[in-house]
C-alpha positions in Angstrom: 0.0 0.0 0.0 3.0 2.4 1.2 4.7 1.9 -2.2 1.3 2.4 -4.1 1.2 5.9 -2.3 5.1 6.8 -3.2 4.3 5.9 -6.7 1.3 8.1 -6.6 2.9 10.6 -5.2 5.7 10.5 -7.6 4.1 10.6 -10.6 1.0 13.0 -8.9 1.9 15.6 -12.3 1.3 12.6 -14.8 -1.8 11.7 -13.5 -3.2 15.1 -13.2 -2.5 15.6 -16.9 -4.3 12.8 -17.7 -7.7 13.8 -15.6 -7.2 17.1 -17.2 -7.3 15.5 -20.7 -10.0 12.8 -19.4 -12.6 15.7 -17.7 -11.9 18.5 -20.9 -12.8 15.6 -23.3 -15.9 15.1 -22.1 -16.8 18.6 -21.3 -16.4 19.5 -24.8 -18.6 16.4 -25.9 -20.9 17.3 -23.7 -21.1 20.7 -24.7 -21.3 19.5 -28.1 -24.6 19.3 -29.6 -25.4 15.6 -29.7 -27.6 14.9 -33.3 -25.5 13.1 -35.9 -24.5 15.4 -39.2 -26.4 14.7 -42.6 -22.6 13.2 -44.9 -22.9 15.2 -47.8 -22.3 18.6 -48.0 -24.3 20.9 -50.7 -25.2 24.6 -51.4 -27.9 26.0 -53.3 -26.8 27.2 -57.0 -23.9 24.7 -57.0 -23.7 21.1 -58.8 -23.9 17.9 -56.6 -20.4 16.9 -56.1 -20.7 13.2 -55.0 -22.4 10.1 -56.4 -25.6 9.9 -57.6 -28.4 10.0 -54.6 -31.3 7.8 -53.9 -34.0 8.3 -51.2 -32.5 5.5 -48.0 -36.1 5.9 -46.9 -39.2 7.6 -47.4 -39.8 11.4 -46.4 -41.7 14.1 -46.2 -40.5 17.0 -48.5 -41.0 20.0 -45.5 -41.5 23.7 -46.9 -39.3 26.6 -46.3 -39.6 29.0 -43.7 -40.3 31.5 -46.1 -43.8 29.5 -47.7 -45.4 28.4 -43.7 -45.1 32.2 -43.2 -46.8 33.0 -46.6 -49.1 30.6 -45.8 -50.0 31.6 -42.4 -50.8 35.3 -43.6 -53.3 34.5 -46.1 -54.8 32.1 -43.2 -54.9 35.1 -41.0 -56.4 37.2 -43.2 -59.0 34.9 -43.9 -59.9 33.9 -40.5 -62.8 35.7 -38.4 -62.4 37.7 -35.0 -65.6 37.6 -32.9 -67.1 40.4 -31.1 -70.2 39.9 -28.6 -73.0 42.5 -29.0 -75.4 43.8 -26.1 -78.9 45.1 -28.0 -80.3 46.0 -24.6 -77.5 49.6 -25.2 -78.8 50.2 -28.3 -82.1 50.6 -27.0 -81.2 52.3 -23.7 -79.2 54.8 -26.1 -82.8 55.3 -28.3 -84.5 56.3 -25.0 -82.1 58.4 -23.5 -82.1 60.2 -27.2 -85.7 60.8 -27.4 -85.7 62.1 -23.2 -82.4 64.5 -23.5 -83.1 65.7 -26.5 -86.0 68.1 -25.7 -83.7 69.5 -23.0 -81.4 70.5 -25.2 -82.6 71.8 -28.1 -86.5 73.7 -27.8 -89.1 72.5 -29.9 -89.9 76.2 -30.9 -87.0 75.9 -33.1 -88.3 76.1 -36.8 -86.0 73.5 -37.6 -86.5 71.1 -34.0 -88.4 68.2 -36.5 -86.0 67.9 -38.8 -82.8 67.9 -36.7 -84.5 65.4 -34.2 -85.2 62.9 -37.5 -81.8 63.5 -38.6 -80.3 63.0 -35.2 -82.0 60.1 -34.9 -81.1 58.4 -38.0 -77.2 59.3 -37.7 -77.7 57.2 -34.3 -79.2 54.5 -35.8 -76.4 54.4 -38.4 -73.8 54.4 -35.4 -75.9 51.0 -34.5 -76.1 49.4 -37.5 -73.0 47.1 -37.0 -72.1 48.4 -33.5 -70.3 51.0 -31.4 -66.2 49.5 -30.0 -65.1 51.5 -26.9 -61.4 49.9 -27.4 -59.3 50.5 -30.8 -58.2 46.7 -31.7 -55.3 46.3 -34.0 -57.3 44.6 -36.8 -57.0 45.6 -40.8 -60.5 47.7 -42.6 -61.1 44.3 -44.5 -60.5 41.8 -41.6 -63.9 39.7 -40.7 -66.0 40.4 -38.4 -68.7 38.1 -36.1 -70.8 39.6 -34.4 -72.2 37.8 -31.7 -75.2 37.9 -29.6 -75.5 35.4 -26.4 -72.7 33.2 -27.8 -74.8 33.0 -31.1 -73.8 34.3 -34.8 -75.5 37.2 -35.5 -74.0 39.1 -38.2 -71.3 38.8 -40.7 -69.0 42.2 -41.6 -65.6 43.8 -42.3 -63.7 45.7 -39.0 -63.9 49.0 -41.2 -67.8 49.0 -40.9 -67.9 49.0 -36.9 -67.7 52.4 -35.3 -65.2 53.7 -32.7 -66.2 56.3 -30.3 -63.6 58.5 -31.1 -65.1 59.1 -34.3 -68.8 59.9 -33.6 -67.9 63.9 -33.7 -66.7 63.1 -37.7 -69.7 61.2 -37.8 -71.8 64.2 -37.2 -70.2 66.7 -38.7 -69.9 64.8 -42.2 -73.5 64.2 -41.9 -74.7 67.7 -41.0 -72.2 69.6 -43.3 -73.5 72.1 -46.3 -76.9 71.6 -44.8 -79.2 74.2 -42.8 -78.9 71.6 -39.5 -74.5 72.6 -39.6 -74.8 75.3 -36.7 -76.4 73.0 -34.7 -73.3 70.3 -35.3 -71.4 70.7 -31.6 -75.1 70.5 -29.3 -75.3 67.3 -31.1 -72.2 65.9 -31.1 -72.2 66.7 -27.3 -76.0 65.3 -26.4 -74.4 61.3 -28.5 -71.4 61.7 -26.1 -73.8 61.9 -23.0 -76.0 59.2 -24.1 -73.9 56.9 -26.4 -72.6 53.5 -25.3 -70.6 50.9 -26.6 -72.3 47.9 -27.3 -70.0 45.7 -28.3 -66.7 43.8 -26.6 -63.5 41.9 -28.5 -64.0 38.6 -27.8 -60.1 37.9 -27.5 -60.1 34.4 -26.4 -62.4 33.1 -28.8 -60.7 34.8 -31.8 -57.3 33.3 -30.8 -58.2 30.1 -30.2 -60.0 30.1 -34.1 -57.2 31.5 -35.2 -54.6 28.9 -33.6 -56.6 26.5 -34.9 -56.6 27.5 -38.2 -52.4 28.0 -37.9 -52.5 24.4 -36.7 -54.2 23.0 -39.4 -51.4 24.1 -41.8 -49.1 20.9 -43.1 -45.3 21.4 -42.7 -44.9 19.3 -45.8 -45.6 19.4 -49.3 -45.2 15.7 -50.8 -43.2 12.9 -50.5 -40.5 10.9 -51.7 -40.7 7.4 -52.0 -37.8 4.9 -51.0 -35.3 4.2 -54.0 -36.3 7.6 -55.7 -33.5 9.3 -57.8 -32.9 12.9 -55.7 -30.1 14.2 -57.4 -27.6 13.4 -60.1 -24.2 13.8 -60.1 -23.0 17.6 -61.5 -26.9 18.4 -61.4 -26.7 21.7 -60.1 -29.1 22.5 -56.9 -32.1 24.3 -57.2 -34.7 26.0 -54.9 -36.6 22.7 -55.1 -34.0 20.0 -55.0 -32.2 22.5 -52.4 -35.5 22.0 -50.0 -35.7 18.0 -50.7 -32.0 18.0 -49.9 -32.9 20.1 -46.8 -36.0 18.0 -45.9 -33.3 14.7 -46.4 -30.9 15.8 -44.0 -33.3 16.9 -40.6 -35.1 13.6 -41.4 -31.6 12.2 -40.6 -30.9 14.0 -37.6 -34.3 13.3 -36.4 -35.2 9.5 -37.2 -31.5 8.0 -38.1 -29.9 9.3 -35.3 -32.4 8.2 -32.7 -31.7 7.3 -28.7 -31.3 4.1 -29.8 -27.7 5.5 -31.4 -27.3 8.3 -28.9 -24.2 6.3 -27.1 -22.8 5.7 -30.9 -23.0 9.5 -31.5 -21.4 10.3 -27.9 -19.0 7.7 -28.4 -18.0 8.9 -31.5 -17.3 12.3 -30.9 -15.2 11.2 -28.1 -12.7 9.5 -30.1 -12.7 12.7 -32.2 -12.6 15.5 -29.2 -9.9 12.9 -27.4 -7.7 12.4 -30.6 -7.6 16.3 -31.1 -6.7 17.1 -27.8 -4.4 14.3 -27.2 -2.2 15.9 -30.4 -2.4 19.1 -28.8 -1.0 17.7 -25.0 1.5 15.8 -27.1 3.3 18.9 -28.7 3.2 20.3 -26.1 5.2 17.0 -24.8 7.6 17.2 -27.5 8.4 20.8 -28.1 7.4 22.9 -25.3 8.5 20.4 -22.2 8.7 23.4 -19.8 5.1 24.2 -20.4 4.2 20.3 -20.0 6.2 20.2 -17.0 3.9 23.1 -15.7 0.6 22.5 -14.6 -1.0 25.2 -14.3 0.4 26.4 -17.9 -1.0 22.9 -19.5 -4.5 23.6 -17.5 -4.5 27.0 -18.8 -4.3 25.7 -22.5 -6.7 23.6 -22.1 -9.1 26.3 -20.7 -8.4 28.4 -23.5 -9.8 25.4 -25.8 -12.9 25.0 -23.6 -13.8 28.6 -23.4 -13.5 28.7 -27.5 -15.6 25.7 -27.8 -18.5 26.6 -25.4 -18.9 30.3 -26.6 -18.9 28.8 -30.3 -21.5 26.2 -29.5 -23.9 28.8 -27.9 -24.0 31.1 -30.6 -24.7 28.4 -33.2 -26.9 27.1 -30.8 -28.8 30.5 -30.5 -28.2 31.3 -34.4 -25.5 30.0 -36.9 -25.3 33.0 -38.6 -23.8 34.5 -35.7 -20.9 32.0 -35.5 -18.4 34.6 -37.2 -19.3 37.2 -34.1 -17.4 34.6 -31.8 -13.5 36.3 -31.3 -11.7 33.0 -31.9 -8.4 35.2 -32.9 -8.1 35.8 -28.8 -6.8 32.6 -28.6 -3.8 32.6 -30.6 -3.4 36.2 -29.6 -3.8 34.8 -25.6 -1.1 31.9 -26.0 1.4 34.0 -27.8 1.2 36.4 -25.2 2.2 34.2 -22.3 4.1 31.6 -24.3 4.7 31.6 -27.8 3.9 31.9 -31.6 3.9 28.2 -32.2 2.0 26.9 -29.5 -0.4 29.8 -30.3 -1.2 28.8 -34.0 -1.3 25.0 -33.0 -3.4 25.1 -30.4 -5.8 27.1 -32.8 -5.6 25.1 -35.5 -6.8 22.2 -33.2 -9.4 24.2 -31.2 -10.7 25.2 -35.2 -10.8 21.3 -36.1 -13.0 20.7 -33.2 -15.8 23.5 -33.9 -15.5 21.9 -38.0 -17.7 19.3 -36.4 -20.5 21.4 -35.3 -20.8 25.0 -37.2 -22.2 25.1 -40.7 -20.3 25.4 -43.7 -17.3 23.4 -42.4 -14.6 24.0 -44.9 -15.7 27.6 -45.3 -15.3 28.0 -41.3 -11.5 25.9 -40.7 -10.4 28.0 -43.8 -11.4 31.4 -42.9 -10.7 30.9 -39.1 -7.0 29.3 -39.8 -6.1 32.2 -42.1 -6.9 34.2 -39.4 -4.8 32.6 -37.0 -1.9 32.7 -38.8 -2.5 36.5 -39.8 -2.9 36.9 -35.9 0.3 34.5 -34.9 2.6 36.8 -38.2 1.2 40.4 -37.2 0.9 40.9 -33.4 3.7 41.5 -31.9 5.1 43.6 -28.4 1.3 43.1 -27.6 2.1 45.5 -25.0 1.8 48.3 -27.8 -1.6 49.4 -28.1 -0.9 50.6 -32.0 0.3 47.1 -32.7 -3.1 45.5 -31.3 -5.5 48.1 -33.2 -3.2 47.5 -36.5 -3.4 43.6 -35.9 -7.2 43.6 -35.5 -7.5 45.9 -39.0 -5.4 43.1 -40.6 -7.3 40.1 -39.0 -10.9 41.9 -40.1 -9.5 42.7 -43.5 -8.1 38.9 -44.2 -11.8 37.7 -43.0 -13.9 39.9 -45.5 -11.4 39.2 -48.1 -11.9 35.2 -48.2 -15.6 35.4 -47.2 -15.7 37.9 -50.0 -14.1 34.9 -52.2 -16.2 32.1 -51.3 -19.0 34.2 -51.6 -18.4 34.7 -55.6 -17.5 31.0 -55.8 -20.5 29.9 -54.5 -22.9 32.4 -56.3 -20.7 33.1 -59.0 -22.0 37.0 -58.5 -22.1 39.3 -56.1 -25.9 40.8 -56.6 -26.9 39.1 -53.7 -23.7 39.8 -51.3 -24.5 39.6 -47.5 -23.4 42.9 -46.5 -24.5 42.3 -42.6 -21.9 39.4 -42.7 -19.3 41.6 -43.3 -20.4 44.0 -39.9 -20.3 41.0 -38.2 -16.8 40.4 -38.9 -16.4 44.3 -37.5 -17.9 43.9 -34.5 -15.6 40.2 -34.0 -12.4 42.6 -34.8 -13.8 44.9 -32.0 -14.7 41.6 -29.5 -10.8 40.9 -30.5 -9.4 44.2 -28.3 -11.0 42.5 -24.9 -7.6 40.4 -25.2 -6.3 42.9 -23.3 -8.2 43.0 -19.8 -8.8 39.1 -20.4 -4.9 39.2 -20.5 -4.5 40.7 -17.2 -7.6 38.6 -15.7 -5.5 35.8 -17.0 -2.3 37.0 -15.7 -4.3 36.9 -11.9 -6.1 33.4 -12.2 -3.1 31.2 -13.5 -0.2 33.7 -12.1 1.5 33.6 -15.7 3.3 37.0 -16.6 2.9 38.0 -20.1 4.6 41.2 -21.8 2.5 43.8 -21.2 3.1 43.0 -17.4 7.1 42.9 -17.8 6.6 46.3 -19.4 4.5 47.9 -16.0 7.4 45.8 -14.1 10.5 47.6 -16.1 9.6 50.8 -14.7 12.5 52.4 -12.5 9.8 54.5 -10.9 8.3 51.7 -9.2 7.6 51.3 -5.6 10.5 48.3 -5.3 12.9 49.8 -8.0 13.0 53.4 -5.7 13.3 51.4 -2.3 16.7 49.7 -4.4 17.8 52.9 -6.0 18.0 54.8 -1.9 18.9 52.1 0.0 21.7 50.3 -2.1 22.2 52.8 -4.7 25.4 51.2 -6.5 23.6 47.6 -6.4 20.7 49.7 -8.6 23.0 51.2 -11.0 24.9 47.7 -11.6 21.5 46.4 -12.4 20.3 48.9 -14.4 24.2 47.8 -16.7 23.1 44.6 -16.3 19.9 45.2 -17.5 21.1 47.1 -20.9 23.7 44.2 -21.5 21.5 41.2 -21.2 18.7 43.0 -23.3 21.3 43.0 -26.1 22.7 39.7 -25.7 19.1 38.4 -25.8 18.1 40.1 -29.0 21.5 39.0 -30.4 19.7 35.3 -29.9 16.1 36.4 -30.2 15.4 35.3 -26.5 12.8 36.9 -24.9 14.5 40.7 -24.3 11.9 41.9 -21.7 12.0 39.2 -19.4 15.4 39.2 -19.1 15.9 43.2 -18.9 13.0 43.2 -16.1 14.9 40.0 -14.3 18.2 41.9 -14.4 16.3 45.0 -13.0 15.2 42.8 -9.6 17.8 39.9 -9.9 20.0 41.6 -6.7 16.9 43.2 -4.3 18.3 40.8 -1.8 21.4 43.0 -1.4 18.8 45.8 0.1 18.7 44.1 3.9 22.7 44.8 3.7 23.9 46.9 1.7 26.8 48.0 2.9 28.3 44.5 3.4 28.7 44.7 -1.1 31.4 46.9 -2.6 29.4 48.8 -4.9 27.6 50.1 -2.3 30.5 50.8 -0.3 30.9 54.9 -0.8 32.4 55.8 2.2 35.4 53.4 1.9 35.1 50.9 5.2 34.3 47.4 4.4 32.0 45.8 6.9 33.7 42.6 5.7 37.1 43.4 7.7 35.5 43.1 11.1 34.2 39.4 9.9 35.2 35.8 9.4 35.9 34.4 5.7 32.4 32.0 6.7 30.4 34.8 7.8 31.0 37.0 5.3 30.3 34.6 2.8 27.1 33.8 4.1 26.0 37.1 4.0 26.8 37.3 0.0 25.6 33.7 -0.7 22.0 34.7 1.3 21.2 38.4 -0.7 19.8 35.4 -2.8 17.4 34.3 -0.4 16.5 37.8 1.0 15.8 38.7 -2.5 13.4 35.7 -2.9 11.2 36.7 -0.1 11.3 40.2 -0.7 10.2 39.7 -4.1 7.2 37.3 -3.0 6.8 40.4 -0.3 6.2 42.5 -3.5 4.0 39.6 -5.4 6.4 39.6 -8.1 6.1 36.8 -10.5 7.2 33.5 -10.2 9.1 33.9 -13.7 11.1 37.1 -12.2 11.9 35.5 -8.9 13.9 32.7 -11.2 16.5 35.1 -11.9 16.6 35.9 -8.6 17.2 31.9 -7.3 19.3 31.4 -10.8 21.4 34.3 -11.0 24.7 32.7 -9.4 23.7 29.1 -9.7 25.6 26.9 -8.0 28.8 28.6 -8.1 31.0 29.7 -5.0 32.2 33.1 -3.1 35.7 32.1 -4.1 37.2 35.3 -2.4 36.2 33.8 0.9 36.7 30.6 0.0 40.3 31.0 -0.8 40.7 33.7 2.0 39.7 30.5 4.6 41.5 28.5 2.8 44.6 30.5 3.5 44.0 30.1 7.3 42.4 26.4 7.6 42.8 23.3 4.9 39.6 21.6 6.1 37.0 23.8 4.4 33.7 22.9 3.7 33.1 24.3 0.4 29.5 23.6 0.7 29.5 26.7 3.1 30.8 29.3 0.5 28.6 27.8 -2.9 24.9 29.2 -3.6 22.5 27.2 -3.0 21.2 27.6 -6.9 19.6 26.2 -8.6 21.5 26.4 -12.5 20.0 28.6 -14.9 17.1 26.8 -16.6 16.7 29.1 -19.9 17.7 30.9 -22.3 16.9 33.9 -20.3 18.5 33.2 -16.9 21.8 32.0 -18.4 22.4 35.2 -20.0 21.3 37.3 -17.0 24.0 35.0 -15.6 27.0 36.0 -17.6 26.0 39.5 -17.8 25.9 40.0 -14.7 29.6 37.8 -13.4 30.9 40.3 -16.3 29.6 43.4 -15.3 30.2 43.0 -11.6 33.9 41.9 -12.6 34.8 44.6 -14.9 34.6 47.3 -12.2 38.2 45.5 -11.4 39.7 46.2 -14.6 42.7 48.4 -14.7 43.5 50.9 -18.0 41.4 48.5 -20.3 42.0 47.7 -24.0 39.9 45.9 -26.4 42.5 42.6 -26.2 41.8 43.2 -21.9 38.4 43.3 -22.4 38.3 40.2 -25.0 40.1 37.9 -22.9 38.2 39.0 -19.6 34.8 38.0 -21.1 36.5 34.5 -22.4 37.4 34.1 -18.9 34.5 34.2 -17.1 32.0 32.7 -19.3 34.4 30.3 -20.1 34.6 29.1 -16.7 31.2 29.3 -16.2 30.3 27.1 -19.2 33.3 24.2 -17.7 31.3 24.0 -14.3 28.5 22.8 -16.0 26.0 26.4 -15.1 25.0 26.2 -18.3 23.6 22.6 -18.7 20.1 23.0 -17.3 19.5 25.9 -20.2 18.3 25.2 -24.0 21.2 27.7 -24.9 23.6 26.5 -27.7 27.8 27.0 -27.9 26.9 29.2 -30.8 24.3 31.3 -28.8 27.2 31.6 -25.8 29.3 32.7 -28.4 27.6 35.7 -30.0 26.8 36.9 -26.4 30.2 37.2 -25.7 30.4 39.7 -28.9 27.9 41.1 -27.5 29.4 41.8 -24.5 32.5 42.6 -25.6 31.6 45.3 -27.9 29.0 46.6 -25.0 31.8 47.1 -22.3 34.1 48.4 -25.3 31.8 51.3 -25.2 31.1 51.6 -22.0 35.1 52.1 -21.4 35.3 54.7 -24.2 38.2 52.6 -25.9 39.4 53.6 -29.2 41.0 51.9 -31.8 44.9 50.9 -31.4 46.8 52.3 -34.7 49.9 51.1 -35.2 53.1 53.9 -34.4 
């Protein structure tokens, strides 16, 4: 059992990898949506590519979208909407006529006969179909029921019923050019004391007709018997054979692909997702072992590939004319930013394979979106630079309208019909693209990774740690600041990453802040604190400005990738002064007591932040230097540090080693001012 837990424990990073492979497989698949895809691909206006096709089975040919909605306005405008009628108002409104109106006009008036008969026949037209109190959104030549206890009564249009709010009209079109016109407003005002409506919208009863007249209409328009001929080979696709096509494939998805086959499907697309991201985990293996090593880097790659994938499935979920609005460029842009380019574009590539499965247009998709990728992965670079995003995205954008542009004309073989709204959609992508930025530094928070544009905030010599260095060891900050310039040089020389090593050079010696005065190039006033010590204890205090930086750089949160330079700086080598000086004075000496504690550099990076800083700390002792001084000084030291084996840990090559010593060389060349030795 014991050994079973040391093995465990052991090999605890293997097996995390592999439940991180194991749970993002079947995240994805279950994200995925789970219908089987129709195997031939086809577009409308082009020839059928493949074989010829016969019907596996017989099927309904279903109609467009665009005919059920045709067909469910003429079925709405032929259907009925029922309003119930109260004849006891009408009456009411007669009696309350024949009693007001003596009040309000006197029957001495030479006309009082007239107007009364012509009152009371404008009133009975008001009745004729009806008086509505409520406006209902119905068309003039819609039907109309009108209905009296539930019964039919009478059959009209909506335009024939009256509203209340046009009775005044009413009157005044009726009295108008006549001798009864003066007398217009005491009439219109006696109908709106008296007048009722006497009639309701019976909504429920008109919706439910209604529904079931919708309901009624078939979703199919034929069918196609097993065996029949649907298309030929290089018979081009039309409107009809497009639908039949259409009507093929969801009768697929819908009848083939039934529970009965829902593990098949599942299992299926597991192989698929698994195979995928088992490519991706093994490059990663193979070329980018200090990532794989890592695991919260290989996690974060991972969740990069699961983010894509979900946000792409719930926009073609939602609609799949939407799937180009998904940013799938942040991905690419996200890995190059904390890693680099080729782990960006390959992991994109792969992520782009997966979503083929599941978004429409397949080929179209991979194409445009790989294009993109590699635009992305060949234009972005120093992220940090906001020009160089904002450019990047204009290129990206461009390169999408351009080949959707393209397939657009090879499909249609015109462009009468181009989708212009497509191409705002690949706008507002490029715009979703520039939220790489804050995702960047939400990133930078959740994993702990450090990409450039945090290296640049860090390189800042006005910075809270940088000033504490500069006043309390201010010789210690100007070495780094040399150091800095010399090992951004040497790393461009070898196109290493120049700001991670300039910002590691900035903080590689903040241990030497707790003692400052115990380091010579702090050491102003001339006394050396070192005098008053042992060899031993003055060794310890130079071998531990390594460990006091450590801490106070995890004091200041700096990042793990800054603090390497820090525990890598000196590697494993020794304090020979004080080694040699105890020597002098006892033959039994530990050497273990005057050698950091390391470890050796482990990149590119920390190796030359390793040389540059043994050779700038060293020159300070050179005396009237020349160019052949200076040449052989550099060999020296790097020389000796490449034959104790401080360079073995880094993926630095002899030929690297040896253009940083150029480097170098011509660096402190001008530093010292030398000038060139012409012969007497």
């Amino acid at each position: 059992m014991k050994d079973h837990i040391n093995a465990l424990y052991k090999n605890h990073s293997q097996f995390y990898k592999i439940i991180l492979f194991v749970v993002t497989t079947f995240l994805i698949v279950f994200i995925f949506p789970k219908s089987g895809r129709f195997k031939y691909n086809f577009e409308k206006g082009k020839p059928w590519q493949t074989e010829n096709l016969y019907a596996p089975f017989n099927f309904a040919i279903q109609k467009s979208n665009v005919e059920i909605l045709n067909e469910k306005a003429i079925v709405a405008s032929q259907t009925s909407y029922f309003f119930n009628n109260q004849p006891k108002v009408k009456e009411k409104v007669k009696y309350d006529f024949e009693a007001s109106f003596s009040k309000v006009f006197s029957d001495t008036l030479r006309s009082y006969k007239k107007l009364k008969n012509k009152g009371s026949k404008i009133l009975n037209g008001f009745y004729q179909y009806g008086i509505l109190s409520e406006d209902v959104s119905l068309k003039d030549d819609d039907k109309v029921v009108l209905l009296v206890d539930n019964v039919e009564k009478r059959t009209t249009q909506y335009s024939n019923i009256q509203k209340i709010g046009t009775i005044k009209k009413q009157v005044d079109s009726e009295l108008k050019s006549t001798t009864l016109e003066k007398y217009s407003n005491k009439l219109t005002a006696l109908f709106f004391d008296i007048i009722q409506a006497d009639l309701t919208y019976n909504r429920a009863l008109s919706e439910n007709v209604l529904k079931e007249a919708l309901d009624k209409i078939s979703k199919n328009r034929g069918v196609v018997d097993k065996g029949t001929l649907i298309i030929s080979k290089g018979e081009v696709v039309n409107d009809s054979k497009y639908q039949i096509l259409t009507s093929l494939s969801k009768e697929y998805e819908s009848q083939v692909w039934s529970k009965s086959n829902y593990k098949w499907i599942v299992f299926a697309y597991t192989l698929l997702v698994a195979l995928a991201l088992l490519m991706l985990l093994l490059f990663i293996r193979k070329y980018r072992l200090d990532i794989y090593k890592n695991n919260t880097k290989v996690t974060f790659v991972f969740f990069n590939v699961l983010i894509m994938v979900l946000l792409t499935t719930l926009v073609v979920d939602y609609n799949p004319e939407y799937v180009y609005l998904v940013p799938i460029a942040i991905l690419p842009l996200v890995l190059k930013a904390f890693f680099d380019a080729r782990l960006g574009l390959f992991t994109h590539v792969i992520t782009v394979l997966l979503l083929g499965s599941i978004v429409p247009n397949s080929y179209e998709y991979m194409f445009l979106q790989i294009i993109a990728g590699i635009v992305t992965i060949l234009t972005v670079s120093e992220l940090y630079k906001r020009a160089n995003l904002f450019i990047s995205v204009g290129q990206i954008t461009l390169v999408y309208i351009i080949a959707y542009f393209a397939f657009f004309v090879i499909h249609e073989a015109s462009v009468d019909n181009l989708k212009w709204e497509t191409f705002g959609l690949f706008v507002l992508c490029g715009l979703a693209t520039l939220f790489v930025q804050p995702l960047i530094y939400v990133y930078e928070k959740l994993f702990g990774l450090v990409s450039d544009v945090s290296l640049l905030e860090l390189s800042d010599t006005n910075s809270k740690l940088l000033k504490e260095l500069s006043n309390k060891a201010p010789g210690t900050f100007h070495h780094s600041l040399n150091v800095a310039n010399l090992a951004e040089a040497s790393a461009n020389e070898i196109n290493a990453n120049a700001m991670l090593v300039r910002v590691g050079a900035l903080y590689h010696d903040i241990g030497k802040m707790k003692s400052p005065t115990f380091f010579t190039e702090n050491q102003s006033s001339g006394i050396n604190g070192h005098d008053e010590l042992s060899p031993k204890e003055s060794a310890k205090i130079i071998i531990n400005h390594v460990i006091d930086g450590i801490e106070v750089a995890k004091k200041y949160n700096l990042p793990d990738r800054v603090i390497d330079f820090i525990r890598t700086h000196h590697g494993t080598s020794q304090v020979y002064y004080f080694y040699m000086k105890e020597k002098a004075n006892n033959e039994n000496v530990d050497i273990n007591d005057f050698t950091y504690p390391g470890p050796k550099p482990f990149s590119k990076e920390t190796a030359i932040l390793m040389m540059c800083d043994s050779v700038e700390a060293a020159s300070k002792s050179l005396k009237e230097p020349t160019s052949s001084k200076i040449d052989n000084f550099v060999e020296n030291i790097i020389n000796k540090q490449k034959d104790d084996g401080q360079f073995l840990n880094a993926d630095i090559t002899f030929k690297e080693i040896e253009s940083i010593k150029k480097v170098l060389k011509r660096k402190l060349a001008n530093i010292y001012h030398l000038r060139i030795e012409y012969p007497e």
